[in-house]
C-alpha positions in Angstrom: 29.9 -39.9 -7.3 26.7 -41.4 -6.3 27.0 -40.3 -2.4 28.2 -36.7 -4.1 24.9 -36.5 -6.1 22.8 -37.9 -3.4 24.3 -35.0 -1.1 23.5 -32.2 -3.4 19.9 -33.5 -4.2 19.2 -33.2 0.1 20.8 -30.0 -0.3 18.3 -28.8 -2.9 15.4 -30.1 -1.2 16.0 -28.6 2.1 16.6 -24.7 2.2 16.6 -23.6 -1.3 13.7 -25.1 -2.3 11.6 -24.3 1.0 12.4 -20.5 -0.1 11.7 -21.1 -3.6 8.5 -22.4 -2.4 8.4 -19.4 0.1 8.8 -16.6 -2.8 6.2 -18.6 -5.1 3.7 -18.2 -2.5 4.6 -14.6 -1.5 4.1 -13.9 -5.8 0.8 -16.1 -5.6 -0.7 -14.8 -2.1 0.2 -11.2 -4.0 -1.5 -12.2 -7.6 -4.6 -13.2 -6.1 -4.8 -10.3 -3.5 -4.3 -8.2 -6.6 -6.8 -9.8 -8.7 -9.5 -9.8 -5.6 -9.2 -6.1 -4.6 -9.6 -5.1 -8.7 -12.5 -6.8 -8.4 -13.7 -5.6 -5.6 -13.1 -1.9 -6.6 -14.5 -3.0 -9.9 -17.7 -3.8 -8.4 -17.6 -1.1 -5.7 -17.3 1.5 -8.8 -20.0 0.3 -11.1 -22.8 -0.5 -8.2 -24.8 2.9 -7.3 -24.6 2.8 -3.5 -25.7 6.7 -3.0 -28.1 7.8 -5.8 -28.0 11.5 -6.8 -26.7 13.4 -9.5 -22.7 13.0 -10.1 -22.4 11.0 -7.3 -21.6 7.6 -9.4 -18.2 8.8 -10.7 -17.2 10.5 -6.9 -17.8 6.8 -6.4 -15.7 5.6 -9.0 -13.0 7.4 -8.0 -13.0 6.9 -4.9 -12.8 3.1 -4.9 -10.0 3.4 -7.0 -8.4 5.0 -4.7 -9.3 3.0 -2.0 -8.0 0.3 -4.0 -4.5 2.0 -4.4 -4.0 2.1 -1.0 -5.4 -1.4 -0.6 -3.2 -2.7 -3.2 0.2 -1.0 -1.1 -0.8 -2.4 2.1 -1.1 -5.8 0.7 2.2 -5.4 -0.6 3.7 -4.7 2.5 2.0 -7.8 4.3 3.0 -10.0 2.3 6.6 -8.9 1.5 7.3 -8.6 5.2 5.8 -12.0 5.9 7.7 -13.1 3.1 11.1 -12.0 4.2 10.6 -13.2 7.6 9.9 -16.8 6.3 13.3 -16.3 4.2 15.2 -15.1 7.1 13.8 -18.0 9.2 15.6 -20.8 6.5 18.5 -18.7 6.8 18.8 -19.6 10.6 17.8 -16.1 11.7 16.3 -16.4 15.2 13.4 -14.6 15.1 12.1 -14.5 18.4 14.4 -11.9 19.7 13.1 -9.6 16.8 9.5 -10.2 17.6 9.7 -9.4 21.3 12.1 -6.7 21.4 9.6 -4.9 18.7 7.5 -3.3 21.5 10.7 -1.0 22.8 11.8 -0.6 19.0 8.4 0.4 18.3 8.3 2.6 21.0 11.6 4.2 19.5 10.7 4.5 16.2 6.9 6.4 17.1 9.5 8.7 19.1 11.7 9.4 15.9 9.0 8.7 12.8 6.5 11.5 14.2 6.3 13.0 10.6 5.3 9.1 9.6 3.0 8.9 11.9 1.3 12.3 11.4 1.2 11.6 7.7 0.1 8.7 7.6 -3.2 9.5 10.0 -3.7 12.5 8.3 -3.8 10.2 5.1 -6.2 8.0 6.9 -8.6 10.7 7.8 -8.6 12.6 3.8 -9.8 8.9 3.1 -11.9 8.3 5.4 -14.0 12.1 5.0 -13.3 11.7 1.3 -11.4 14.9 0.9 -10.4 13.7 -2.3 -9.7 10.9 -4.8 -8.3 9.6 -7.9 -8.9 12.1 -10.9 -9.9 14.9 -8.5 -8.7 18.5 -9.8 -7.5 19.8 -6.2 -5.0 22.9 -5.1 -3.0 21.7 -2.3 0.0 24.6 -1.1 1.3 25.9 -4.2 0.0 22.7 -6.5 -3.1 22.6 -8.6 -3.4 19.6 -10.6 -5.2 16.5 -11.3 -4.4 13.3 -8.1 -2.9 10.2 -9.7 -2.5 8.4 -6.6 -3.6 8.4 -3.4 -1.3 6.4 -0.7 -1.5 6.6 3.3 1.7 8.8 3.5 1.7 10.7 0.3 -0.5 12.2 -2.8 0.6 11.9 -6.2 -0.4 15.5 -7.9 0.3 16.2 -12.0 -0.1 19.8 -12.5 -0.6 21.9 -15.4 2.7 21.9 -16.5 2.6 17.8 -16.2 4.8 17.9 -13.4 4.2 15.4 -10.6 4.5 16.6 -7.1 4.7 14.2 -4.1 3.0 15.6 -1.3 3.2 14.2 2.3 0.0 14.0 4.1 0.5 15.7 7.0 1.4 18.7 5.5 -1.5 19.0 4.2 -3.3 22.0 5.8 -5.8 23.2 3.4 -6.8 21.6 0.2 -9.5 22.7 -2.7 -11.2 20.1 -4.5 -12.4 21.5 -7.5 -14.6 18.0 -8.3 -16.7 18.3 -5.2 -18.4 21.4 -7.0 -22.1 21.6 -6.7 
């Protein structure tokens, strides 16, 4: 009974708890990535950078969409990171997956062009600060108010509070009805 015991215990303490340990990090690295970037944006919003006339909420806004997509690609890092650690206790090799990313990249920039394209495109609205969170726009056939911001896709409630999901890159023309003089 006592060599049973013994055996479960080093079971416990190997695997399990190294991904136990694994996910509370992921949860933690995420909490305090959270908790920096809201107060970043926090700080970014209230501070006047750009003096002038209305230009205090245009800031506002858009550090909180910055922050949005902030937020996402902090997400991503540290799930991915995450998993891999997993995957690793599991006795996934991951060295074959790490260097055979250069030809799977190559593959998936081939197939993903739409990814790719919206997610530039989303690079450059943010960037040239086409528009932000709160913003009353008319993108295609949509005019609404933008409730989130991401690198491949806008969040749009219109009128009729209906949200639309609009990818980036088809984007063409957009009127921002908040950039009015």
């Amino acid at each position: 009974m006592n060599d049973q015991i013994q055996s479960v215990i080093d079971w416990l303490s190997g695997a399990p708890l190294r991904i136990i340990a694994v996910l509370a990090g992921a949860i933690f690295a995420q909490w305090l990535g959270h908790r920096a970037i809201n107060r970043a944006v926090n700080r970014l919003a209230t501070v006047d950078l750009k003096p002038g006339p209305g230009t205090a909420t245009r800031q506002a806004e858009r550090a909180r969409t910055i922050g949005s997509v902030l937020t996402s690609i902090l997400n991503a890092v540290v799930w991915v990171v995450a998993s891999a650690m997993i995957l690793g206790e599991f006795g996934f090799n991951l060295g074959p997956v790490i260097a055979s990313a250069g030809v799977i990249g190559v593959a998936i920039g081939l197939g993903a062009q739409t990814l790719v394209r919206d997610i530039l495109s989303g690079i450059f609205m943010l960037i040239e600060d086409q528009y932000g969170v709160g913003d009353e726009i008319k993108v295609l056939d949509i005019e609404g108010t933008v409730e989130k911001v991401g690198l491949r896709i806008t969040t749009v409630r219109d009128k009729s509070d209906v949200l639309w999901y609009v990818r980036n890159g088809e984007i063409l023309v957009i009127g921002n009805e908040s950039q009015k003089r």
